[in-house]
C-alpha positions in Angstrom: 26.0 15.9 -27.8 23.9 17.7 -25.0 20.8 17.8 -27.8 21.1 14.4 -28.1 21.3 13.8 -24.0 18.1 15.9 -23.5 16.5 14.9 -26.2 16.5 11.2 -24.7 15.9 12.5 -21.0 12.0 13.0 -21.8 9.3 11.2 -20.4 7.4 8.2 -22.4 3.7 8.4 -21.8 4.1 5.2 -20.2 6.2 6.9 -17.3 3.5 9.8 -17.0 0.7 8.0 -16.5 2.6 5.9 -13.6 3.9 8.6 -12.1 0.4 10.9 -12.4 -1.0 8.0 -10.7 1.2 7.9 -8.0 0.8 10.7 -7.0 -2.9 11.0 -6.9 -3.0 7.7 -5.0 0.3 8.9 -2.5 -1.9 11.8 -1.9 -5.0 9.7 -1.2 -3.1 7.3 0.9 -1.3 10.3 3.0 -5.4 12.4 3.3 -6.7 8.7 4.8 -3.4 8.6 7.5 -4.8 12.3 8.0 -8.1 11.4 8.8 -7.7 8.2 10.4 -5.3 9.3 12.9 -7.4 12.1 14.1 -10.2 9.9 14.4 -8.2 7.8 16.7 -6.4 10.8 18.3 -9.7 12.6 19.1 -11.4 9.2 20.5 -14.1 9.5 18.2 -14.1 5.5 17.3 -13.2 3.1 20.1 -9.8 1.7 19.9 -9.1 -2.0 19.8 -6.3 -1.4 22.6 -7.0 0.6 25.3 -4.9 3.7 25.8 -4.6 3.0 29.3 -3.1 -0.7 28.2 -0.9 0.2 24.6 2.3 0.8 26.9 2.4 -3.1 27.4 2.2 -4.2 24.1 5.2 -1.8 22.9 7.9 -3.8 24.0 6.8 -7.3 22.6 7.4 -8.5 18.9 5.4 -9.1 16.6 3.9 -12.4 17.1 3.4 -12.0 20.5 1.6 -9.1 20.4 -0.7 -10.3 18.0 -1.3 -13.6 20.6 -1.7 -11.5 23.5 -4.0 -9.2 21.6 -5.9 -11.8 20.2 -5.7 -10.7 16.6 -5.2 -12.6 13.7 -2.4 -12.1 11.2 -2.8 -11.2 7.5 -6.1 -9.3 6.2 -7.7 -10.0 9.9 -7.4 -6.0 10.2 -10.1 -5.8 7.6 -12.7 -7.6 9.9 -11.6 -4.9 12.7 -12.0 -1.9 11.0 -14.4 -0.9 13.4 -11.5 -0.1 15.9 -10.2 3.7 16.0 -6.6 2.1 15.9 -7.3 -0.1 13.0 -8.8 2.7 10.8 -5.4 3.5 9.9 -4.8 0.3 8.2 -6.8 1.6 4.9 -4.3 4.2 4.5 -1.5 1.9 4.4 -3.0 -0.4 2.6 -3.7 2.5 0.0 -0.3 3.2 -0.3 1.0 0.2 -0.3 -1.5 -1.1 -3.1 -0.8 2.2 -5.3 1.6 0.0 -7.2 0.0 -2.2 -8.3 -2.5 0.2 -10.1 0.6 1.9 -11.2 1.8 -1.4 -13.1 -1.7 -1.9 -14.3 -2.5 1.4 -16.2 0.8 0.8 -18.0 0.5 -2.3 -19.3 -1.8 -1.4 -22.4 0.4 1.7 -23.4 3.3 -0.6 -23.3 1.2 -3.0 -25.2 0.0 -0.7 -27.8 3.6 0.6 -28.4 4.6 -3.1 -28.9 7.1 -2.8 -26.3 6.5 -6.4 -25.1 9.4 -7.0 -22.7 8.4 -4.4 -20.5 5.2 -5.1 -20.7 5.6 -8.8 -19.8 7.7 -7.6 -16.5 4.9 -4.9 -15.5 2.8 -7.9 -16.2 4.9 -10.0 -13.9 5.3 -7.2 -11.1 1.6 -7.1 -10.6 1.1 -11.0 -10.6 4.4 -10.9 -7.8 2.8 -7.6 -6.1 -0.4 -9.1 -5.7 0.7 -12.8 -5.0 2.2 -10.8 -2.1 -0.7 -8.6 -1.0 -2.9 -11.9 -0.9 -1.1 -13.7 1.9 -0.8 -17.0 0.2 2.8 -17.4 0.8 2.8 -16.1 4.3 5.2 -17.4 6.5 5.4 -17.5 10.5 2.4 -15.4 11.9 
């Protein structure tokens, strides 16, 4: 019965490739944070909030800060990139977008091995993901 157990427990190529990706892009993702904060750390880039004024800001939620900062919601941090203390963002984003490449690179194995059910939902995960990402169905801010 074990044979059998560990026999099934093996990865499918499918589940390699994901995960291999993964990890390059978490590894990516956590090198740009790296960077980025020391950047803004070391006051090499001028930061969109002052040092001397970040205190204030701490306490308030989220849509008031982003009034009283005059910044705009969604991918407006895009357009600001050239802020110390928006750098940060591309790391983040990296992460958070890793995914979605993820889903992506699996779909033609899954495909290939005529596993169609799985490879409708991967199909369906990056449509969602990405519908997401896009800030089309934003609500509130």
């Amino acid at each position: 019965m074990s044979e059998k157990t560990s026999a099934n427990l093996k990865a499918g190529p499918e589940q390699l490739i994901y995960a291999s990706i993964l990890e390059k892009g978490m590894l990516v993702g956590l090198l740009i944070l790296l960077i980025t904060f020391v950047i803004y750390a070391l006051g090499i880039m001028k930061p969109y909030i002052p040092l001397d004024q970040i205190s204030h800001y701490w306490s308030m939620n989220v849509h008031d800060y982003l009034h009283h900062a005059k910044i705009k919601g969604g991918w407006s941090w895009v357009g600001m990139l050239g802020y110390g203390d928006f750098l940060n963002f591309i790391g983040i984003a990296i992460l958070a977008g890793v995914t979605i490449v993820c889903y992506a690179a699996i779909v033609p194995i899954l495909c290939k091995t005529k596993d169609w059910l799985y490879a409708l939902f991967a199909v369906l995960e990056i449509l969602i993901l990405g519908l997401a990402a896009s800030g089309l169905l934003a609500v509130g801010h």
